[in-house]
C-alpha positions in Angstrom: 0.0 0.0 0.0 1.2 3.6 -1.3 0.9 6.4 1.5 -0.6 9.2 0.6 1.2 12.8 1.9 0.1 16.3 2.0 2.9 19.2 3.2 2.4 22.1 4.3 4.8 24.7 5.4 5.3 28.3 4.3 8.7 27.6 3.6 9.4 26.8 0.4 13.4 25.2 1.1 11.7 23.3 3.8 8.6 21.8 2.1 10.6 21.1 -1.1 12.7 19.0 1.5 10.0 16.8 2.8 8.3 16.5 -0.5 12.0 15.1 -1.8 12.6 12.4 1.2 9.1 11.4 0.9 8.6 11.3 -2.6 11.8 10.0 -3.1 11.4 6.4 -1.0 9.2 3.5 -2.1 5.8 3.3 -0.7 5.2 7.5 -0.5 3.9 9.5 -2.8 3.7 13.3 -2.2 -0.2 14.1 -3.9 -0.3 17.7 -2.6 1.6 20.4 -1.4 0.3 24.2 0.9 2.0 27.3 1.5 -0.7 28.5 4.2 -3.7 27.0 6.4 -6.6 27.4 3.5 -4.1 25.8 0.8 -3.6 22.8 3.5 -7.3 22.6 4.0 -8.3 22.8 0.5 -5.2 20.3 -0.4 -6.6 17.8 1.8 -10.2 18.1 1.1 -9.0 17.8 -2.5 -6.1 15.0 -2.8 -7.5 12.7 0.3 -3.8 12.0 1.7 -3.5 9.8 4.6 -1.3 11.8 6.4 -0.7 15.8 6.3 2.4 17.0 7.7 1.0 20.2 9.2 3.4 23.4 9.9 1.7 25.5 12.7 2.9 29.0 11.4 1.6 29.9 8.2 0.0 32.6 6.8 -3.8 33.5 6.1 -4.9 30.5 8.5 -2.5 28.9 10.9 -1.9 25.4 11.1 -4.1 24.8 14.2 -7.4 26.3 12.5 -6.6 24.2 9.5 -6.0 21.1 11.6 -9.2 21.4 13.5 -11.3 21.8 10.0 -9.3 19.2 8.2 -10.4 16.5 11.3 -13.0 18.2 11.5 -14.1 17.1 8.1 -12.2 14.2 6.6 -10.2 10.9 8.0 -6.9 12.9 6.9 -4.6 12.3 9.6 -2.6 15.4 10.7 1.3 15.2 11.7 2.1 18.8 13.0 5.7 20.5 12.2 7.5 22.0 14.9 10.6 24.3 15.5 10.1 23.3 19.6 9.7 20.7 21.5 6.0 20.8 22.6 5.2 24.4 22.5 2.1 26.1 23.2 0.9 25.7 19.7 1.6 22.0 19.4 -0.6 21.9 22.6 -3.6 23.6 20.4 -2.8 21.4 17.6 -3.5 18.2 19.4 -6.5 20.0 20.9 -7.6 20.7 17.5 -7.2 16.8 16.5 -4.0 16.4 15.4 -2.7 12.4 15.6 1.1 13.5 17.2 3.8 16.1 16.2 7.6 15.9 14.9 10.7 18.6 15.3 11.3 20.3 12.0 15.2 18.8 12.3 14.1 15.1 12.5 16.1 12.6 10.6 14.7 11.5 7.3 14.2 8.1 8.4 12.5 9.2 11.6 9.9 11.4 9.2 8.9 8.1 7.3 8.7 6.4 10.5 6.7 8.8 11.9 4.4 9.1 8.9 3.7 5.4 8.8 2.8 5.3 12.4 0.4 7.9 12.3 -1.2 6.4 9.2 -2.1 2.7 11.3 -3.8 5.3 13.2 -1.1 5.3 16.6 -0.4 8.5 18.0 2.8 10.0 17.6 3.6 10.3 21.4 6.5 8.4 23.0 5.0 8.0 26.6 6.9 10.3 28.0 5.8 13.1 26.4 2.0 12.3 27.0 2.8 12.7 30.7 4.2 16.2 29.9 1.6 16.8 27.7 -1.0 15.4 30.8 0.4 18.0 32.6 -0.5 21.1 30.6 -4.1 19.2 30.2 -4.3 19.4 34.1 -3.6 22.7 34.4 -5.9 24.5 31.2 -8.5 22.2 30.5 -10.5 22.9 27.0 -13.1 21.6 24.6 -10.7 19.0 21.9 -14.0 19.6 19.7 -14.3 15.6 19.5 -16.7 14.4 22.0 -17.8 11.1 22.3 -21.7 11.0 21.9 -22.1 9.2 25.6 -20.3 11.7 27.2 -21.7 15.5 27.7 -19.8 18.5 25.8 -17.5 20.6 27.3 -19.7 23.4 27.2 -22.5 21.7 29.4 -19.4 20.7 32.3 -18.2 24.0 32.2 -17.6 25.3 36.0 -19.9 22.4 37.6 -18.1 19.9 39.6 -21.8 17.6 39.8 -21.7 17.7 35.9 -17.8 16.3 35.4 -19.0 13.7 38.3 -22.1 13.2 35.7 -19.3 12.8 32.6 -17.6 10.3 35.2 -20.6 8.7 35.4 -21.3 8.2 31.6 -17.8 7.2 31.0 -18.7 4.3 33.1 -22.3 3.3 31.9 -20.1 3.0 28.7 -16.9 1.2 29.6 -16.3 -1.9 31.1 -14.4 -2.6 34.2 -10.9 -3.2 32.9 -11.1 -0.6 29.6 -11.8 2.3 32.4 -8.6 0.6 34.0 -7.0 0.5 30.7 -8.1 4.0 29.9 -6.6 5.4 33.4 -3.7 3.8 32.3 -3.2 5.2 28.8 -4.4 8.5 30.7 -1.0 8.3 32.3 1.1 7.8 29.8 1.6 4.1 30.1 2.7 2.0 26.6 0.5 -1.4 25.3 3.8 -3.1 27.0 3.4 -1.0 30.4 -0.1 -1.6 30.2 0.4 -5.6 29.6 2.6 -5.8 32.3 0.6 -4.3 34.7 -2.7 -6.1 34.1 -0.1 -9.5 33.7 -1.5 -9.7 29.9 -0.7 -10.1 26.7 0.5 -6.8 24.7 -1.8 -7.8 21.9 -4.4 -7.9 24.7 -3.9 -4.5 25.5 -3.6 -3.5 22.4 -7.3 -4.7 21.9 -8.7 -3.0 24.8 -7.6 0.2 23.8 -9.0 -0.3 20.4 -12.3 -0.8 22.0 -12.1 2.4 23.5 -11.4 4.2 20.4 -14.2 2.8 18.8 -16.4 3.1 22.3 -15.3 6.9 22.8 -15.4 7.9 19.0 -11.6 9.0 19.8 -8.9 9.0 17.0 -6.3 8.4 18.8 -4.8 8.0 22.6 -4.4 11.5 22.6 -7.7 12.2 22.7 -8.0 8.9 25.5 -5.9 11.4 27.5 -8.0 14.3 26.7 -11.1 12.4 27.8 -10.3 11.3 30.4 -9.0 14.5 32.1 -11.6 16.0 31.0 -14.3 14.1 31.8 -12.8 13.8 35.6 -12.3 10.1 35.5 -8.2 10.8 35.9 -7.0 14.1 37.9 -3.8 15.9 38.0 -3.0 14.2 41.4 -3.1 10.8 39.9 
């Protein structure tokens, strides 16, 4: 199976430069290419990639608006583009739906790796960096603009402690026993082989529970597990 890729980046030197590695190496083709936000939203729309590597700052729309109508919208999977490691705008961007993110300076092997990953539909978050990124949940919780059909919207939580118990609540009428366990879990950070090992099961095992929650929870990806479930109250900051 050929990936499909969409870049966008304002930059000309560097989107020629990802266009080349990708384009270049069996299995890629590059189907689309945007020097701003609307060109990136209208590329996808358009060309149907599987993956979009996403620059954040670009002109006319940013890369965080573009991300959120792109999910919003399509199956496209969104790889954000980053000068720094986990800034505030990568924070947005995964707010806005965005399946991980990748340092501008990467290796080109580490770009293909990254593409492919995001493309099986895995989030692009080493486990330490989704307890960072937990962190900066805990402390300025927001609407991700996915929310699960069985759980209430941000907007109807907002400032009412009986309501996120009421979100708890839901989150358990849906989920079984062990995929809440599994989702506090994934909530901290924890890997399908920390996970495994934990429970004593198989990785494959885990791998399938967390699947289920995907598909229970409407989520794309862990990220937005972790966004859930902070959100929701089910996981706090103290845990």
């Amino acid at each position: 199976m050929t990936l499909r890729v969409v870049v966008a980046d304002d930059q000309a030197l560097v989107r020629v430069g990802f266009c080349g590695i990708i384009a270049a190496t069996p299995g890629f083709t590059v189907v689309g290419e945007a020097g701003n936000g609307a060109e990136a939203v209208e590329a996808a729309r358009r060309a149907k990639p599987d993956v979009i590597l996403m620059d954040v700052r670009m002109p006319v729309m940013d890369g965080i608006e573009a991300t959120r109508r792109i999910t919003a919208s399509t199956d496209v999977r969104a790889l954000i583009l980053t000068t720094f490691d986990l800034d505030e705008y990568v924070f947005a961007a995964l707010r806005a739906g965005a399946s991980g993110f990748l340092l501008k300076d990467t290796l080109p092997a580490d770009l293909l790796t990254a593409i492919r990953v995001v493309a099986a539909g895995d989030a692009l978050l080493a486990p330490s960096v989704t307890r960072r990124l937990i962190g900066e949940f805990a402390r300025t919780p927001r609407a991700t603009g996915t929310t699960p059909a069985a759980v209430p919207t941000r907007a109807e939580a907002a400032g009412a402690d009986s309501q996120t118990s009421l979100n708890c609540g839901r989150l358990r009428q849906v989920l079984t026993d062990r995929e809440l366990e599994v989702l506090k879990m994934v909530a901290r950070g924890m890997s399908n082989a920390e996970i495994a090992e934990e429970l004593t099961i198989s990785p494959a095992t885990a791998k399938t529970h967390v699947a289920h929650l995907l598909t229970k929870l409407g989520s794309r990806d862990r990220i937005q597990l972790v966004i859930l479930a902070y959100q929701s109250g089910l996981v706090t900051a103290a845990e």
